[in-house]
MARNUTI-769581 format. One record per residue: residue in one letter; x negated, y negated, z of N, C-alpha, C, CB in turn. Coordinates in steps of 0.001 Angstrom, whole numbers, padded with zeros to 6 digits, always signed. Glycine has a CB too. Layout:
<tordrens>
AXYZXYZXYZXYZ;...
</tordrens>
This chain:
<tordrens>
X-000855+001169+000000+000000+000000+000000-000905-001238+000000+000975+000005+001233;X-000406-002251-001071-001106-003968-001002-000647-004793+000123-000659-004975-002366;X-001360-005626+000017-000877-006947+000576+000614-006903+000866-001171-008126-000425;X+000672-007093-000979+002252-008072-001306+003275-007255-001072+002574-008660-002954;X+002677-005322-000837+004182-004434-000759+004486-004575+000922+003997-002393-001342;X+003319-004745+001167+003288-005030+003305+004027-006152+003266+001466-005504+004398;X+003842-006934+002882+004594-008354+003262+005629-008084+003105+004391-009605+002588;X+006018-007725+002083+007672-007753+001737+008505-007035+002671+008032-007090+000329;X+007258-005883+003097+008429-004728+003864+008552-005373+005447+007673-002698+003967;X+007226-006567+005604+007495-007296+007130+008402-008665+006776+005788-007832+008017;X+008673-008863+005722+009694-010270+005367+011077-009841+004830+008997-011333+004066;X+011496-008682+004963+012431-007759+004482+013301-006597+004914+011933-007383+003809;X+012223-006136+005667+012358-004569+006619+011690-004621+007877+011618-003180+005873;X+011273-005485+008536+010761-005445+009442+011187-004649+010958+010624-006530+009385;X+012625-004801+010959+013207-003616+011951+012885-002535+011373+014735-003538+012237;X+012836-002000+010611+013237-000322+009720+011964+000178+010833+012805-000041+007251;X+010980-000883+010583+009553-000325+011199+009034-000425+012759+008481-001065+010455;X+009546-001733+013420+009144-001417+014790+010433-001803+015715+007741-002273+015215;X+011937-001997+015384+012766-002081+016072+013243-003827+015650+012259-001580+017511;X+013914-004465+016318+014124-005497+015981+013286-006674+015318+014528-005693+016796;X+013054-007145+014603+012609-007733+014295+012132-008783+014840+012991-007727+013717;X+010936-009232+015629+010494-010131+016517+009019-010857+015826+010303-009308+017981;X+009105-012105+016026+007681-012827+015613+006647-011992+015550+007204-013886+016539;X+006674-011954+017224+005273-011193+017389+005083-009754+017199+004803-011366+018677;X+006220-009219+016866+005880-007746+015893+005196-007637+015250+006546-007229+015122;X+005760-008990+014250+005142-009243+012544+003806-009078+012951+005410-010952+011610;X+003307-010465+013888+002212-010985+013462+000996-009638+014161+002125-012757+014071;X+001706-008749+015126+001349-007282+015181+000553-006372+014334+002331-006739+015179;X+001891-006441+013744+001789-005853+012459+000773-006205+010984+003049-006002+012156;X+000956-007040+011045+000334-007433+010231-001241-007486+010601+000942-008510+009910;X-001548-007686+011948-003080-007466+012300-003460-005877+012347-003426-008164+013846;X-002766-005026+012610-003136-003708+012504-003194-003256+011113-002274-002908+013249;X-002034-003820+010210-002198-003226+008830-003704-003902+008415-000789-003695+007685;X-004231-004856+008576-005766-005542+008052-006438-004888+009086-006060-007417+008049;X-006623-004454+010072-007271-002802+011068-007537-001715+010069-005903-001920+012328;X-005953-001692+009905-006277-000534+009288-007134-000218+007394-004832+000002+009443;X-006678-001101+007118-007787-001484+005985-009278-002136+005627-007259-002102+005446;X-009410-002454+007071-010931-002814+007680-011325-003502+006594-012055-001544+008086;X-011159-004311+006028-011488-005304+005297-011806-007181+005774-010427-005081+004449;X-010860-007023+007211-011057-008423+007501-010444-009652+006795-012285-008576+007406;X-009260-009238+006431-008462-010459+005503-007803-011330+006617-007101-009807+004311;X-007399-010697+007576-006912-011484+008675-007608-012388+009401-006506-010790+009483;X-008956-012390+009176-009928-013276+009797-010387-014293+009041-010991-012636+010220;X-010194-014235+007685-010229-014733+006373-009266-015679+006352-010053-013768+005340;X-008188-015686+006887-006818-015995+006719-006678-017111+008211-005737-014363+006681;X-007528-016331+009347-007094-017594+010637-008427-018682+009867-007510-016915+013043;X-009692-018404+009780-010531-019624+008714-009811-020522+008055-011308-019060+007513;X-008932-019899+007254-008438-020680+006295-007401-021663+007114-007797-019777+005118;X-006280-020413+007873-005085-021680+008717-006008-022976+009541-003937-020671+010334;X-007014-022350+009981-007801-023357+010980-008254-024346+009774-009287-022577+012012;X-009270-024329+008569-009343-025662+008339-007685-026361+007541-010808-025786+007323;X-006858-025847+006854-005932-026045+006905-005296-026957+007846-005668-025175+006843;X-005483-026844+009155-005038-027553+010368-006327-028497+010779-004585-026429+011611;X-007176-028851+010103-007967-029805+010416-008702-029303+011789-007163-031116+010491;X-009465-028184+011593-010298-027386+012540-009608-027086+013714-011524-028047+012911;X-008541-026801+013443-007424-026391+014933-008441-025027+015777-005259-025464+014192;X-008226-025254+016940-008298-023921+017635-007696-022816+018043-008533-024022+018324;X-006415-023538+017150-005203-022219+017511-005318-021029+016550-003461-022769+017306;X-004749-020269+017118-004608-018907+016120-003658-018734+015135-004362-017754+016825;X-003970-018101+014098-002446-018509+013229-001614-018334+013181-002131-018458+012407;X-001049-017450+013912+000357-017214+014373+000776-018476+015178+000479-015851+015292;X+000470-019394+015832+000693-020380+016444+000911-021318+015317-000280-020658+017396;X-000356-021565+014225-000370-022911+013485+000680-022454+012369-002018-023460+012849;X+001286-021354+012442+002153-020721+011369+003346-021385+012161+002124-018858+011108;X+003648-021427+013242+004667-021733+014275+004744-023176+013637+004221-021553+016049;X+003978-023935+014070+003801-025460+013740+003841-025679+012329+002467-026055+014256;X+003555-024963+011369+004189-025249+009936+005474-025156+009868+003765-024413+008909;X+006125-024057+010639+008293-023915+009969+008652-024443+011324+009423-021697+009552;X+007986-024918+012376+009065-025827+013129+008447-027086+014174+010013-024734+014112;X+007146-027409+013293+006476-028469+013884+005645-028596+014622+006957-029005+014284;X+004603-029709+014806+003707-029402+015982+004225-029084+017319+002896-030453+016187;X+003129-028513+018124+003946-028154+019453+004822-027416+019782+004440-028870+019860;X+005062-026222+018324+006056-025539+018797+005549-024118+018969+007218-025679+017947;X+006032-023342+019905+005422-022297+020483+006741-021085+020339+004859-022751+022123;X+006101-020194+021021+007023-018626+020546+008210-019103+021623+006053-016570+021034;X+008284-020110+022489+009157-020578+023291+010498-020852+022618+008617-021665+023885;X+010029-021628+021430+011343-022075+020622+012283-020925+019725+010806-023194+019522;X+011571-019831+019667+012186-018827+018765+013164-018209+019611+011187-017774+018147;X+014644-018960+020077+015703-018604+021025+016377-017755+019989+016625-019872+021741;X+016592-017831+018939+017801-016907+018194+017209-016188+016612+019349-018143+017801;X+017728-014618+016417+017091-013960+015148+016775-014528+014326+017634-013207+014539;X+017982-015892+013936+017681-016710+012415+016114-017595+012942+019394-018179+011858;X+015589-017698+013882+014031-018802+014269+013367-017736+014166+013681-019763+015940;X+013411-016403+014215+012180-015420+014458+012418-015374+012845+012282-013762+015636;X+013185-014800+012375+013245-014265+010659+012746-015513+009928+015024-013811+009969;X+013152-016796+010512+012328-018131+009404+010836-018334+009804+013109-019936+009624;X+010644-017968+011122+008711-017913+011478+008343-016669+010708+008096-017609+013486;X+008657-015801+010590+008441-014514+009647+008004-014541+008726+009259-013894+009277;X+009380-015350+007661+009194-015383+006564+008453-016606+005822+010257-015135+006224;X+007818-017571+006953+007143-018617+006889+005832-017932+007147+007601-019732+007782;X+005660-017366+007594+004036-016647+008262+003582-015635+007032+004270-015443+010074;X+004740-014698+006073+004291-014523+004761+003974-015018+004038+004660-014209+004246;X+005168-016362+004109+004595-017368+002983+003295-017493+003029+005081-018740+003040;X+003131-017968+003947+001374-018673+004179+000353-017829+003642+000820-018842+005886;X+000694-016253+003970-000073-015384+003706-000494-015244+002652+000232-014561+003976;X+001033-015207+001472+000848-014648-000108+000583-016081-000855+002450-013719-000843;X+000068-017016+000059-000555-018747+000291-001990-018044-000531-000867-019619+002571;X-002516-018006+000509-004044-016953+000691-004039-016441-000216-004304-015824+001742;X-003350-015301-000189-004093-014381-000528-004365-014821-002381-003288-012873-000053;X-003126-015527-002681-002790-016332-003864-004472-017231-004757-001489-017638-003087;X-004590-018175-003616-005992-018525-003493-007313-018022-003648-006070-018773-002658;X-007401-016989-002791-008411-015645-003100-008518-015124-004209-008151-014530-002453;X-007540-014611-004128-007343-014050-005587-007595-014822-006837-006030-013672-005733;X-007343-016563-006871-007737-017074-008085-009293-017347-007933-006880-018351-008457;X-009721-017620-006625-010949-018412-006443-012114-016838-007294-011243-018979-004214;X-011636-015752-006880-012376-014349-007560-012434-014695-008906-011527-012808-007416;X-011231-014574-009438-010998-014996-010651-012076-016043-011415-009729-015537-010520;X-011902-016846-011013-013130-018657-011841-014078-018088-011644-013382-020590-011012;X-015062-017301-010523-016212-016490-010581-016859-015367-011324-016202-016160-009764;
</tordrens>
């Protein structure tokens, strides 16, 4: 499985796989699936959110937070399914962001 078939099945199916669908499942999930492919895209990816955020020290699941609902906003604010499923599907975005990028920057080389 890619990237883009993982994403979909955590921006799509994300209960099927660990029960309700919760932020921090995803962002779980999504660190074990880059574990398990030992490649290090996920570390690739907080680099990127961090200069993105003007050398933030947060992690990207946080600065992913602060992209779909503003600075300062924390896993505090995700009170109801529709705030976890839009940090979700905002935290893919970002991803298939990347990986989008990567993929062209290979490319011009």
């Amino acid at each position: 499985m890619n990237w883009e078939e993982f994403l979909w099945h955590v921006d799509h199916r994300l209960g099927m796989y660990v029960g309700r669908p919760r932020y921090e499942r995803a962002f779980s999930a999504l660190t074990g699936f880059d574990l398990a492919r030992g490649r290090g895209e996920m570390a690739a990816f907080q680099e990127w959110m961090t200069a993105r955020h003007r050398g933030s020290s947060l992690t990207f699941w946080s600065l992913a937070l602060a992209e779909t609902f503003g600075e300062g906003a924390t896993e505090d604010r995700l009170v109801s399914d529709d705030d976890h499923k839009q940090a979700i599907s905002k935290l893919c975005l970002l991803l298939r962001e990347f990986f989008g990028q990567q993929a062209s920057t290979v490319e011009q080389h």
